[in-house]
C-alpha positions, 0 to 999 in steps of 0.5 A: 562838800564838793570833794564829798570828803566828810562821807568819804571819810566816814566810810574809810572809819567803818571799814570800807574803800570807797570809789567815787569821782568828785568835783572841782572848784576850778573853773566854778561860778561863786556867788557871793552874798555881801561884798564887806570884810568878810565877803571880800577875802572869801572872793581872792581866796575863790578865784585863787583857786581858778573860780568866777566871782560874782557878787550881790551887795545891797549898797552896791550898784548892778555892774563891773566894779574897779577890781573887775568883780561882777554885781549883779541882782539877787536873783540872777546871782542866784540862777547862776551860781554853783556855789552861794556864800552867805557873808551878811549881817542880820537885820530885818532886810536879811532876816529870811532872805534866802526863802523857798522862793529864791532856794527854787531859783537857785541852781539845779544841784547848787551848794549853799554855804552859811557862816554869817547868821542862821536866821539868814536862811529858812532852815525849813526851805533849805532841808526840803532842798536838800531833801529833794535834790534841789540842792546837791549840799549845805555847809553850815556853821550858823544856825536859827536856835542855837545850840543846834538842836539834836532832833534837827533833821540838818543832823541826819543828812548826808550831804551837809557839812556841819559845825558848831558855830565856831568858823570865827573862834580861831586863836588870834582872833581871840586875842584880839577880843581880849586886847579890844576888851582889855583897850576899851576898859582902860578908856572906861576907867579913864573916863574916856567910854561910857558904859552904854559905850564898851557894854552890850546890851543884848548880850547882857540879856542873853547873860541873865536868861543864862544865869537865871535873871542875874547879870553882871553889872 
């Protein structure tokens, strides 16, 4: 996004040669929104390449932690980050969080990027952003109605990145679902896991809207 890499790409397949001036991360101020297991790899990776990590984390007090990393309010995080990462899990608290109200106190010329949960983030307060020039660009991997759908204005936009949903889907990650799956079935059959245990049941409701009102059980 910043290197504005996808329209520069795009325009060398249609034939031209484009000259533009791109940015740089180096020297940056990332925000960073939940500090867990996904949050925290995106943070070294950051300041590998020569950024400022600062942090919101809900369970985490406003201040200086161990490792040197910066907390601060929601608010201030986002008044003075270049570049805000969205790593949360969704629940009622996070549901809407980043709003026209916290857009507006968002960087002139900010980028957000989301690959936690679409429903994180107000698509229509975001496209106004983007719309606007509030917002200089989006990377979106996650999105509130999935799939995508294709009269979504987030599709026409020059300066948004987008992908299917797919920032987790690598092959090693994969395999490791299967041997989960594969350890949590053997603990079952072995009477170790109740099937409320190793079932999911929201995602067996999300199996029956599939398939028309049939599930496996």
């Amino acid at each position: 996004l910043v290197r504005q890499i996808y329209p520069l790409h795009a325009e060398m397949m249609r034939g031209g040669w484009p000259e533009t001036v791109g940015g740089a991360l180096t020297g940056r101020t990332l925000g960073i929104l939940g500090y867990g297991r996904h949050g925290r790899p995106v943070a070294r990776l950051a300041e590998a390449f020569g950024m400022k990590v600062i942090v919101w984390a809900r369970s985490a007090p406003v201040g200086t932690d161990e490792f040197g990393v910066e907390h601060l309010p929601l608010d201030v995080l986002l008044a003075r980050a270049d570049i805000v990462s969205v790593h949360l899990r969704l629940s009622n608290e996070s549901r809407g969080l980043i709003n026209w109200e916290r857009l507006d106190k968002m960087k002139q010329g900010a980028f957000l990027i989301n690959t936690s949960r679409g429903a994180i983030v107000d698509e229509t307060a975001l496209i106004d952003a983007l719309q606007n020039g509030k917002l200089a660009g989006a990377g979106l991997d996650v999105f509130a109605v999935e799939p995508l759908p294709a009269s979504s204005p987030l599709r026409t936009l020059p300066n948004v990145l987008l992908t299917p949903h797919v920032g987790w889907k690598v092959r090693a990650v994969l395999h490791e679902f299967v041997d989960i799956a594969a350890d949590q079935l053997a603990a079952w059959l072995q009477g170790s896991l109740s099937k409320n245990e190793i079932l999911n049941p929201s995602a067996m409701d999300v199996e029956r809207n599939r398939t028309g009102g049939m599930a496996l059980s």
